[in-house]
C-alpha positions in Angstrom: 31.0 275.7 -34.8 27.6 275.7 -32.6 24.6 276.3 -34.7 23.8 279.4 -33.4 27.7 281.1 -34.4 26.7 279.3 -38.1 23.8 281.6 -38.4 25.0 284.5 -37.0 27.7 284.8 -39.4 26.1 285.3 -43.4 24.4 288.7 -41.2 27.8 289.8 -40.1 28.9 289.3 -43.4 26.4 291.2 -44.9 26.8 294.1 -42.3 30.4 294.3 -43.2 30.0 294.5 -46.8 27.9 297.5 -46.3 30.5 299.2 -44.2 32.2 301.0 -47.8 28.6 302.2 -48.8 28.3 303.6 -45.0 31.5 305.2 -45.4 30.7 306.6 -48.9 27.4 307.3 -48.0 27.7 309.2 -43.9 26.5 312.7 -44.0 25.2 313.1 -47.4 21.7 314.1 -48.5 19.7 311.8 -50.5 16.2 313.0 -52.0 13.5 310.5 -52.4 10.3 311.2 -54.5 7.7 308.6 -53.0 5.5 307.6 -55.7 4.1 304.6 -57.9 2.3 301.6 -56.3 4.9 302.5 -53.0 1.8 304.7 -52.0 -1.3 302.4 -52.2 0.2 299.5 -51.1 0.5 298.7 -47.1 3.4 296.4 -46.9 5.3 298.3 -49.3 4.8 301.4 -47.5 6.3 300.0 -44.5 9.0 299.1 -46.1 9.7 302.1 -47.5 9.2 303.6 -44.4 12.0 301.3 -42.5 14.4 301.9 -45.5 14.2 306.0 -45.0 14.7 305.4 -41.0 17.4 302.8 -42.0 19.2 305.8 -44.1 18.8 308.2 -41.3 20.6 305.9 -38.7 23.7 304.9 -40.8 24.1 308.6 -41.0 22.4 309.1 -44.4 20.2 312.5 -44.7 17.0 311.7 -46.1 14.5 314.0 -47.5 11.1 312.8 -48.8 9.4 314.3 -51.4 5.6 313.3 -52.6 3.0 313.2 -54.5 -0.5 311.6 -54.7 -2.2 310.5 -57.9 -4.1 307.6 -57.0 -5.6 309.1 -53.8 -6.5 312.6 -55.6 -8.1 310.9 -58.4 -10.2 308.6 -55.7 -11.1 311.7 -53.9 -12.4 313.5 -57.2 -14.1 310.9 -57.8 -15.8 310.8 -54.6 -16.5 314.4 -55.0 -18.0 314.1 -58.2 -15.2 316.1 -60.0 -13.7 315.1 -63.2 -10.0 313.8 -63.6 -8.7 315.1 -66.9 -5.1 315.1 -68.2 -3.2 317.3 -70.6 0.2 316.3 -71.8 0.2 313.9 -69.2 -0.4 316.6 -66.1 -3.9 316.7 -64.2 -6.1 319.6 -65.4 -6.2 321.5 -61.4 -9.2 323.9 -61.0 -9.2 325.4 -58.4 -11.5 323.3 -57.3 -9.7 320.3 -57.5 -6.5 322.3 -56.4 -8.5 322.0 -52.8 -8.6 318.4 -53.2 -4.8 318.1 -54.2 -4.2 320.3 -51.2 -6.3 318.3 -48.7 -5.0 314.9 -49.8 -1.6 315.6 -49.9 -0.9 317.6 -46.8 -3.8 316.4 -44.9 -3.6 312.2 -46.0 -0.8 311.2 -48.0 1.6 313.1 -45.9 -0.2 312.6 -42.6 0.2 308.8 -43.2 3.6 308.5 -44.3 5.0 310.8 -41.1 2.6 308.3 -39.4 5.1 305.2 -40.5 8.2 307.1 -40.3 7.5 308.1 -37.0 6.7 304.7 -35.5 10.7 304.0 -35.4 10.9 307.0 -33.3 10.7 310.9 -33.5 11.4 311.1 -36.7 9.3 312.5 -39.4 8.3 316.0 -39.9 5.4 317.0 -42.6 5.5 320.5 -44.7 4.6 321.4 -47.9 6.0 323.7 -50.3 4.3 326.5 -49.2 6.0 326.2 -45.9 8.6 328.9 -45.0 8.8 329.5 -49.1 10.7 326.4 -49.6 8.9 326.0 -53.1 7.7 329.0 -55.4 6.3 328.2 -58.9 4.7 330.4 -61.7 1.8 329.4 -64.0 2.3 325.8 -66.3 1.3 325.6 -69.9 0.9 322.1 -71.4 1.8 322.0 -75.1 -0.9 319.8 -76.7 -0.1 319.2 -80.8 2.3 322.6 -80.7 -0.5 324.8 -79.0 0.0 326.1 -75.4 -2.7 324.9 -73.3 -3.8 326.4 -70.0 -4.2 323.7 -67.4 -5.5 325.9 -64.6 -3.4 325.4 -60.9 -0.3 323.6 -62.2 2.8 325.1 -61.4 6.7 325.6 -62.5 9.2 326.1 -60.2 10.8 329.2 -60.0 12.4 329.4 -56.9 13.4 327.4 -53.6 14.2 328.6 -49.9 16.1 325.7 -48.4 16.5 326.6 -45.0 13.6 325.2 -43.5 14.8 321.8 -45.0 18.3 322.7 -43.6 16.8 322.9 -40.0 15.2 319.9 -39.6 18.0 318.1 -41.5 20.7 319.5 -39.1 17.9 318.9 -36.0 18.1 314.9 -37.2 14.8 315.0 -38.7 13.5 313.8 -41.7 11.5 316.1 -43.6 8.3 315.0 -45.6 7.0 317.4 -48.6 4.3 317.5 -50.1 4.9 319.2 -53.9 2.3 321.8 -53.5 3.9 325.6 -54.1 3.3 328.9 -53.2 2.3 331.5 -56.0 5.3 333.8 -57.3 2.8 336.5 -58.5 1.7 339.0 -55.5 -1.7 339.8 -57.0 -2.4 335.7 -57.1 -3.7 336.2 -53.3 -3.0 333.0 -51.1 -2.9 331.0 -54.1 -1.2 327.6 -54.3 0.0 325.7 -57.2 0.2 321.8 -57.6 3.5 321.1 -58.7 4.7 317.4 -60.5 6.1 315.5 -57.7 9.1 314.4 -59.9 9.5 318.0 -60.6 9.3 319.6 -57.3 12.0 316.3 -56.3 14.4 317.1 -58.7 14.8 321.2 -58.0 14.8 319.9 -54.1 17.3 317.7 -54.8 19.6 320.8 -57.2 18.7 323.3 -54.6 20.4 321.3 -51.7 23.0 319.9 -53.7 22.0 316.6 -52.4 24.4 313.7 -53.4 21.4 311.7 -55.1 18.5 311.5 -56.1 16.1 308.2 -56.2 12.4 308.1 -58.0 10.6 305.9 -57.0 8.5 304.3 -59.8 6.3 301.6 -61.1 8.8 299.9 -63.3 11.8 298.5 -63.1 14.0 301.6 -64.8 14.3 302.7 -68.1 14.2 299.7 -71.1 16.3 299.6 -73.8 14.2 298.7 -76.3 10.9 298.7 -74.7 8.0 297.0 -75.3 10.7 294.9 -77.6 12.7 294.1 -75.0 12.5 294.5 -71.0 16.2 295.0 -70.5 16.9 297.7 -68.4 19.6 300.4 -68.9 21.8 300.3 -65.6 24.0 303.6 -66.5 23.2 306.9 -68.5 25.1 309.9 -69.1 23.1 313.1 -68.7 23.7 313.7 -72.9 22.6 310.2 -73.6 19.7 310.7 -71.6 18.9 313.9 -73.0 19.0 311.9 -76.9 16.0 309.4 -75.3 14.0 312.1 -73.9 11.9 312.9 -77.0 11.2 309.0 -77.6 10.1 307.9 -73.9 6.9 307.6 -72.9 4.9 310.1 -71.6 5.0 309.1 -67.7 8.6 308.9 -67.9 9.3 312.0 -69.5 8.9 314.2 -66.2 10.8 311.2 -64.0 13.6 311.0 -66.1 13.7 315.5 -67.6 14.0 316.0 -63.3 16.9 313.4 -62.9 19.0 315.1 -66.2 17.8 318.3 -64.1 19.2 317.2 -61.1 22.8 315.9 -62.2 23.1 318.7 -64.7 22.5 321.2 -61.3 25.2 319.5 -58.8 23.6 316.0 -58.1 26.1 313.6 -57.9 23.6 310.4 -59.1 19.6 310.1 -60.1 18.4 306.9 -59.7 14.9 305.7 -61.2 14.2 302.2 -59.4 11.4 300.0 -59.1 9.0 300.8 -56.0 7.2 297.6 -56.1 10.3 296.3 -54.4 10.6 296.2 -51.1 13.6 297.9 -49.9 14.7 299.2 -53.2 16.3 302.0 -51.5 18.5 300.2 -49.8 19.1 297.7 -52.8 20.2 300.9 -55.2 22.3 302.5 -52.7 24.1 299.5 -51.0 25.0 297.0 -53.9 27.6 297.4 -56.7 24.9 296.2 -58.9 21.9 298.6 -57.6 18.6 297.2 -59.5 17.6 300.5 -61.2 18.7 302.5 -63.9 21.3 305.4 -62.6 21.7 309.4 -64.6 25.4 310.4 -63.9 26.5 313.8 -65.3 28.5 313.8 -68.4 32.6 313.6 -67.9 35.2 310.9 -66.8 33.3 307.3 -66.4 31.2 306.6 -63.3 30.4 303.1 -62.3 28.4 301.7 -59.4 30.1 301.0 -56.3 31.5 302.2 -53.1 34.2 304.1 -54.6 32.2 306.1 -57.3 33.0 309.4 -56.0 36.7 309.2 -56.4 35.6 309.0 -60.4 33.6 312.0 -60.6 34.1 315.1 -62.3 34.2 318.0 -61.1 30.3 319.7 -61.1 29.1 319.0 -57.6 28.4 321.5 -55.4 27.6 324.3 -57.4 23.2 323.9 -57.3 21.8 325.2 -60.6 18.9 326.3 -58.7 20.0 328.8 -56.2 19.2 328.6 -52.2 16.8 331.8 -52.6 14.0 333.3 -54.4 15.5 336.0 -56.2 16.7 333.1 -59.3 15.6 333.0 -62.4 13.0 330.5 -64.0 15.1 329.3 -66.5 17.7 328.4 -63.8 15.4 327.0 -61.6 12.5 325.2 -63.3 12.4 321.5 -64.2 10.3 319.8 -66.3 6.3 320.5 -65.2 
């Protein structure tokens, strides 16, 4: 065999082992929040960026939802406007809700349809004030039992899909920033910022996408963390939902949107490490995936190719509905 047919071969391999993921894979929509060092950090960003494009040519439908911590705070800070947190979510005066609206829709989002769109004409930006796609009401932290008013922090209450729908079907890959429109007429033009985990998670119900992947800045939930750094590969959404009250606090929202999600006609949420380069591709093309994966409760699903064949029966039917006329209670994740 001439050297070059030697080295040729381990990438056909590899192709060809994809080809049952492909398969599984073709035509479904798959939710991404972007978040976690994924943001700050340039080569991961790229790669992130090639993995969404990657999805979008094997005939995946990729929606990108984000957020923008680290660059807010920075901004704040630049501003000379405090950062304070309540039950884990940024106090938002509206003051600072400017900033959270400039640096998402005018920065983070600019620069990520900036990388998407270098592999072709790709990547459309919008926010969730856009064409309605997101509506939220007023958030109250609870902070030792009392509610606690955190200024422009919002709860979904409602999502209009059919902007998303549009681009999808056009071949593009929408880009949102979680910013949402006010649900009270009397609010004005006011805007709420809305937890990027959050606003992923009722995205990701609303279109009754087949999965939903956050990235984060570990490596998935731990069993027994700090104790141990073993990661749990497979949850039911009632196991999950027996761990919520003991996680830590910046898991609580990541891992309350993926029970939302599978519990609302998700198929799969995935929480996966996004200081890995192409993690995406890692969690949705091995048997072994390198996160931990939310699977609603019923017959057993496992990891691999074939893992629709083993569902029950709950996709397809979005707990929150494609229009604004739902309830909260239907619609709202965890803030």
């Amino acid at each position: 065999m001439s050297t070059r047919k030697h080295t040729a071969l381990p990438k056909a391999r590899t192709l060809i082992e994809a080809l049952p993921w492909l398969t599984r894979h073709h035509g479904k929509t798959v939710v991404i929040k972007f978040g976690g060092n994924a943001m700050v950090d340039e080569e991961l960003k790229a790669a992130f960026a090639q993995d969404v494009v990657f999805l979008r040519h094997a005939g995946l439908r990729p929606v990108v939802v984000h957020g923008g911590g680290p660059q807010i705070s920075a901004q704040l800070d630049r501003l000379g406007l405090e950062s304070e947190f309540k039950a884990g979510l940024r106090v938002t005066t509206p003051e600072a809700m400017d900033v959270v609206r400039m640096v998402l829709a005018g920065q983070v989002q600019r620069e990520l349809v900036g990388l998407l769109n270098q592999h072709g004409p790709l990547a459309v930006g919008m926010t969730g004030e856009d064409a309605h796609l997101m509506t939220a009401t007023r958030h109250y932290a609870q902070v030792d039992g009392e509610r606690v008013d955190i200024g422009r922090v919002g709860e979904v209450t409602a999502i209009d899909t059919g902007a998303v729908r549009a681009l999808l079907d056009d071949g593009r890959i929408p880009v949102i920033s979680s910013v949402a429109r006010s649900a009270d007429a009397g609010d004005g033009t006011g805007v709420f910022n809305v937890n990027a985990d959050t606003a992923a998670a009722a995205l990701a119900a609303a279109l009754g996408a087949e999965t939903l992947m956050v990235l984060t800045d570990v490596e998935g939930l731990y069993e027994d963390w700090p104790h141990s750094d073993e990661v749990i590969s497979r949850l039911t959404a009632t196991e999950l939902e027996k761990l919520l009250p003991d996680l830590a606090s910046g898991m609580v929202p990541k891992m309350r949107g993926c029970l939302h999600a599978v519990r609302n006609g998700v198929h799969t949420a995935r929480v996966i490490d996004g200081r890995v380069q192409h993690s995406i591709l890692l969690e949705i093309f091995t048997d072994e995936g390198i996160g931990t994966m939310v699977v609603p409760d019923g017959p057993e699903v496992k990891r691999g190719p074939g893992m629709t064949d083993v569902m029950n029966g709950t996709a397809g039917a979005a707990g929150i509905a494609d229009t604004e006329g739902s309830s909260a209670s239907e619609k709202a994740g965890a803030a």
